[in-house]
N, C-alpha and C positions, 0 to 999 in steps of 0.2 A: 372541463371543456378543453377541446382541443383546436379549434377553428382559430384562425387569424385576427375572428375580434377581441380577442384576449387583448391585443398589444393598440387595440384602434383606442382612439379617445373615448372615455365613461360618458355619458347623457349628463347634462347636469342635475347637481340631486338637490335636495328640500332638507330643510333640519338643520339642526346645530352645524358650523363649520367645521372641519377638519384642519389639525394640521399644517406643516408644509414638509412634504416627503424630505428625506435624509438627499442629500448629494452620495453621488458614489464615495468619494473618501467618506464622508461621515456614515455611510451605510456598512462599511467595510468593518471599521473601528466602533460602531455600533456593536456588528456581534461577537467582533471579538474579546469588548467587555463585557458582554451581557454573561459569559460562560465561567466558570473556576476549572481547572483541570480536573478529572475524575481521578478518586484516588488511587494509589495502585493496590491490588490483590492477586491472591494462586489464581492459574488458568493451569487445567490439563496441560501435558507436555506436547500433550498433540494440538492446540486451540493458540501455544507460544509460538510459534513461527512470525517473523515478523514485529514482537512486540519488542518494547523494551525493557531489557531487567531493569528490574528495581533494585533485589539484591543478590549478593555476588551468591554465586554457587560453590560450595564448598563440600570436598570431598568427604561424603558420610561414612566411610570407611576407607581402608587402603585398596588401591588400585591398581593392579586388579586384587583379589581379599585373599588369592589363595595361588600356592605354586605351580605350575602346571606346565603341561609340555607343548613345544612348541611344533613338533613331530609328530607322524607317525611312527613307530617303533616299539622300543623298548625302554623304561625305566630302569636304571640299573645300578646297583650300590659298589662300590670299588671298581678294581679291573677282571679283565674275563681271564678266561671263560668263565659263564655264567650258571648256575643250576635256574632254571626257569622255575615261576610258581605262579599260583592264580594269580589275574587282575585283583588290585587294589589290597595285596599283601602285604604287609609288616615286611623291607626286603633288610635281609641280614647279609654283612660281606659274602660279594659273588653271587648273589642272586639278582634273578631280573622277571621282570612281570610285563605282558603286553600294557600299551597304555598308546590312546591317538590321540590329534593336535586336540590341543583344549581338555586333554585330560589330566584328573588332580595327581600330581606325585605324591604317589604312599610314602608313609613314614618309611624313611631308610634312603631314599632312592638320592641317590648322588648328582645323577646325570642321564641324558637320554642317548640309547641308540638307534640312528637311523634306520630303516628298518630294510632300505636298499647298502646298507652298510652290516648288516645282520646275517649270518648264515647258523640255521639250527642243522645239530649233527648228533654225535653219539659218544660217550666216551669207553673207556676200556671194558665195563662191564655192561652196554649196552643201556645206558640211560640217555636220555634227552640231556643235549648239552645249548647253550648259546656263544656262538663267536664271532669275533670280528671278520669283515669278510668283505666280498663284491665292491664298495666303492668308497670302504673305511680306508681314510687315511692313518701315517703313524700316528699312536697315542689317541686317536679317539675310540671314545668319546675322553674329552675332558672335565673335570670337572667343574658343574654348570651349566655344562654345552644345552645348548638347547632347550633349555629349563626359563621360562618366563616366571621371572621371580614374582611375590608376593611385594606388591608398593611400589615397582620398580617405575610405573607410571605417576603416581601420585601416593602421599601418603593421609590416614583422614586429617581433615581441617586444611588441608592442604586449597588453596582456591582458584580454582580451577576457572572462571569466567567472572570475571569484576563486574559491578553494578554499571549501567550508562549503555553497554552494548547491544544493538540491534539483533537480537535472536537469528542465527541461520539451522538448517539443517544440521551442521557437524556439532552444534552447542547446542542443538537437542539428545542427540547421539551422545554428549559427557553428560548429557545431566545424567541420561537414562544407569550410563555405568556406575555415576558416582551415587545414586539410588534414590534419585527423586522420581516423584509422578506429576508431582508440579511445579512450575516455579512461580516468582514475585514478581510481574508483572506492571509497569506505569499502564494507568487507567489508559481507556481507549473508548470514543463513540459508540453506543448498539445503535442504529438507525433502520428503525424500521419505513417503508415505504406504503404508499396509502396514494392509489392510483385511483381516477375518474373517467369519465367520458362514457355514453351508454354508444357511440356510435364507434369505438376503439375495438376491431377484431385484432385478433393476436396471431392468426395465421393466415397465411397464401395472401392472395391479390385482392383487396380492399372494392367493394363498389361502390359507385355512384354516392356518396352522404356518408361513407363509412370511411377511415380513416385505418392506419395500420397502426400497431404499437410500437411506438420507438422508446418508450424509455422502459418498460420491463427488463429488455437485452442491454439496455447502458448503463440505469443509473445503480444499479450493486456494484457493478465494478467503477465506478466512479466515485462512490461512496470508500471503496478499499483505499484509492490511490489518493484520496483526501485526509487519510487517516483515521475514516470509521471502520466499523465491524456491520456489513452487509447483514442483515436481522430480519430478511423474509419480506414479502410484498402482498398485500391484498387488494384486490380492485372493490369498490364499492359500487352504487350507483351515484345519481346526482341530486338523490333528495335530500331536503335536511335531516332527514331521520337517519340517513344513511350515512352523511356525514358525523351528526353526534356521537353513531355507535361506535362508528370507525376510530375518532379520538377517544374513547373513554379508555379507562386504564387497563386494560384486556389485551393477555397476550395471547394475540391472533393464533388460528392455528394454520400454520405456512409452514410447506413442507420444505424438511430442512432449516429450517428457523431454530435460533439458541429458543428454549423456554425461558428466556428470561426479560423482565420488562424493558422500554427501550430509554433511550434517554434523548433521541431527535428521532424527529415523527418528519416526515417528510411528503406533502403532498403536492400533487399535482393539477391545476385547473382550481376554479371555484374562487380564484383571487378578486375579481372584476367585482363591480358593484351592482351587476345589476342583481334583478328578485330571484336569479335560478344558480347564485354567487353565495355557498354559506359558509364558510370558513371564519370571517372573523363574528359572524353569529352564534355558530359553535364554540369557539373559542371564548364569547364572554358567557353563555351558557356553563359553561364548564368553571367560570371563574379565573379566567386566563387573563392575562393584560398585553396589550401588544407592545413590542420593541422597536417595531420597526412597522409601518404602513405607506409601503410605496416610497420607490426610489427615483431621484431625476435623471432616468437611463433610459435609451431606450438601445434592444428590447428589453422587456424584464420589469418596467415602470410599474407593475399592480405587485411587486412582491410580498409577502408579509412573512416576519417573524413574530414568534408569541413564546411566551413561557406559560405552561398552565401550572396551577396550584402544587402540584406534585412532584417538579422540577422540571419535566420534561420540556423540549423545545419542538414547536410549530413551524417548520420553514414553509410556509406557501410558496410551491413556483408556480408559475403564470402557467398555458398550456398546450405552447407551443415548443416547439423541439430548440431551437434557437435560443428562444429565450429562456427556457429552462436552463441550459448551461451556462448562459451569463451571467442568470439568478444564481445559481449553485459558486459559481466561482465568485461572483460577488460577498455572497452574503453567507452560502454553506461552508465555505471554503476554511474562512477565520472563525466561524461558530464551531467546526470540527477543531480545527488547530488547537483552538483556545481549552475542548474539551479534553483531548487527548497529547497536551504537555509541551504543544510546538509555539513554534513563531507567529508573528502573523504573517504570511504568506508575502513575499515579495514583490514589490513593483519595479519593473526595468523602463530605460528609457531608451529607446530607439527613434536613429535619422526615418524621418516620413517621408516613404518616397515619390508623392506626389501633393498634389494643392489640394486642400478639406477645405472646401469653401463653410465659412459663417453659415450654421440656423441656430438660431435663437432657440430657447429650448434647453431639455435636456440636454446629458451627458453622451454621448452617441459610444457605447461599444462593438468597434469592426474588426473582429477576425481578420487577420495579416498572412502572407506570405514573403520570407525575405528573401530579398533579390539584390546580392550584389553590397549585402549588409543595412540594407533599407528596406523598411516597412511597407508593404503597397499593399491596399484593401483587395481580398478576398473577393472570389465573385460568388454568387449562387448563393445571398444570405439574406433572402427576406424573413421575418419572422420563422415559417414553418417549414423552413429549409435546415439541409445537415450536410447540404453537398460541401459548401465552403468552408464548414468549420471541419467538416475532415480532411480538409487538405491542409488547411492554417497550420503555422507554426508560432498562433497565441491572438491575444485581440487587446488593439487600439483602446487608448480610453481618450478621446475626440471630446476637447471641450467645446461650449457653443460658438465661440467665435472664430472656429477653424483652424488648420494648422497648414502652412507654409512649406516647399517643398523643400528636406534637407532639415526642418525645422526637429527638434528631439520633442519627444511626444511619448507620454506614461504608457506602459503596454505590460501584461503577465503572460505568462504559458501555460498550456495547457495543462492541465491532469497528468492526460496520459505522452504529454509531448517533452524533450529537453530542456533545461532552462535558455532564457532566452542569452544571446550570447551579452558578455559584459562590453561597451564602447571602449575601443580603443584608448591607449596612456596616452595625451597629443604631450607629455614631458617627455617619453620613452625616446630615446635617440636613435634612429632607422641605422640599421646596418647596411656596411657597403655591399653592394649588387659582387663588387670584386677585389679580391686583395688588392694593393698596389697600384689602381687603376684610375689617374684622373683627370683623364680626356674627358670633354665635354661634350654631350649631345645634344642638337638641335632637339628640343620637347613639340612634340605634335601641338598646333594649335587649338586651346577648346573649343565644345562649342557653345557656339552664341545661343542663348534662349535656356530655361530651363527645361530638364530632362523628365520626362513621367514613364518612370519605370512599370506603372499599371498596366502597359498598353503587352508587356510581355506574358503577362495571366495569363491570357490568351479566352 
């Protein structure tokens, strides 16, 4: 479901009692013990980018394994002139053989000559000769010149990238020299995606009852910047049969998806309680137990996490755009962390730049913008809104009885946004404005009332 009654109050229900939802802090440290780090294994060298080794890479031969030239030119044994012979000849004193950059120096070959250093000629009875010439200084080639030695980079066992290091592009590039195809990798989330709504089009301009897709386009690349491994999306419908299929242990086929099973199933909608809501139905069909049912936030209050029998983890977000992100950052955020070897994910505390009046109630999470080093609530953020949280730089975590203007108030950053910045040292001792300088100046008067930076959002 994707409509704004996702986040409205459930009907009251009949049966056994539930519960009492997790508070944001206890929903947070809920999943981030629910999980064990996955352990690490090879991944292709092409699949490493990004991850982190496990174990150091070490040179499986010498580097580079054989001698070779650095030039185009000539290979050539002692001093010239040279009797020339075929490429990759056995060369004996005075001889020389063509050979270009990256080519193996034959047995014999002393040293390279440049080949703009090189002039072929004739000598007395009219044979091919080779000599030094056009831009050979004296005495070359020397010997060595030009000759990229055998190990000269590394020698084998040599270790060339230590365990702990974040994988870039140029430490795929030694592995590939030093001769691997894979390396050891720390475990990492596959999270597969498991989308709803029968009234969700995926292209152009949405009508009347129909709704456009906003999380197909966000949540894989949200899933990467969390620490998982993006593992393909399927849309279902909203029946319950539709549901069960969609969690059984079957890997989808999504094009461009790893073949491999996942280990967080992430769905969307179907949280809510009412009859056309099957998620935690499915769930104990399957033999699942849940971890987490419903959190005191809003938006994002219907969350569910679940583990089923197989290991895999359930995050239900609710089905709204809004609250899907708060859910993911609340509750996906430390459940990835936990799987893939991190921390749990940081809380900052930032000056509130205006008055949060008291509701009773939930946790209230607002999307911020900072102005001036202070927090002011975001505009354009009802449930199934995205305007505001793409402008934010992180969101409030607003307890129920308000917060005070200037008052410090718990907040994280976004995914894909900078951390939030750290509070000022008020120990730190301010440096002078100017060397030597200390005349006193009359300080403008403050002002009277407090100040609400909100009103500059605009």
């Amino acid at each position: 479901m994707t409509t704004e009654a996702q986040d409205e109050p459930s009907p009251p229900e009949t049966g056994p009692p539930r519960h009492l939802a997790h508070t944001w802090e206890e929903a947070r440290q809920a999943a981030f013990d629910a999980a064990t780090p996955i352990p690490a294994g090879p991944v292709a060298l092409e699949l490493a980018l990004g991850r982190r080794l496990d174990r150091d890479i070490v040179a499986l031969h010498d580097m580079p394994h054989y001698a070779s030239s650095a030039m185009d030119g000539w290979a050539v044994n002692g001093t010239g002139p040279w009797i020339p012979v075929e490429p990759g000849t056995p060369l004996a004193p005075h001889q020389a053989s063509p050979i270009v950059t990256g080519g193996l120096i034959p047995p014999g070959g002393k040293s390279v000559l440049r080949s703009e250093s090189a002039v072929l000629g004739e000598d007395e009875e009219g044979l091919p000769i080779l000599m030094t010439g056009g831009t050979a200084r004296p005495g070359e080639p020397r010997t060595g010149q030009h000759v990229r030695k055998a190990g000269e980079e590394a020698l084998e066992g040599d270790v060339l990238v230590t365990a702990g290091v974040v994988l870039n592009p140029a430490h795929l590039a030694l592995a590939a020299l030093a001769g691997y195809d894979e390396l050891v990798v720390q475990g990492r989330p596959l999270v597969r995606l498991l989308l709803t709504g029968s009234e969700v089009v995926e292209h152009g301009v949405p009508l009347p009852g129909q709704v456009r897709d906003t999380f197909g386009p966000q949540l894989p690349a949200v899933v990467e910047m969390l620490g998982g491994i993006a593992g393909g999306q399927q849309r279902i419908g909203d029946s319950y049969a539709d549901w069960l299929a969609g969690l059984e242990d079957v890997v989808p086929e999504a094009p461009g998806a790893p073949d491999l099973p996942a280990d967080v199933v992430i769905t969307t909608g179907g949280t809510g309680r009412s009859r056309t809501d099957h998620l935690r139905r499915a769930v104990a069909e399957l033999g699942g137990r849940l971890i987490i049912d419903g959190v005191a936030m809003r938006p994002g209050h219907q969350a569910v996490l679940a583990e089923l029998p197989d290991g895999r983890f359930v995050l239900g977000l609710p089905g709204n755009p809004l609250a899907v992100m708060i859910t993911l950052s609340t509750i996906g955020a430390p459940l990835l962390a936990a799987l893939g070897h991190a921390a749990l994910p940081a809380v900052q505390e930032v000056p509130c730049g205006t008055v949060l009046e008291p509701e009773p109630g939930p946790t209230r999470l607002m999307p911020f913008r900072l102005l001036y080093g202070m927090a002011s609530p975001a505009q354009h953020t009802g449930p199934g809104m995205m305007r505001g949280l793409a402008a934010a730089d992180g969101v409030m975590v607003v307890p129920p009885h308000g917060v005070q203007l200037g008052e410090l108030v718990p907040a994280f950053a976004l995914p894909w946004g900078p951390p939030i910045p750290p509070l000022p040292d008020p120990s730190a001792k301010a440096k002078p404005r100017s060397g030597g300088r200390t005349e006193r100046t009359t300080a403008k008067p403050a002002a009277s009332g407090p100040v609400d930076w909100s009103a500059l959002l605009g």
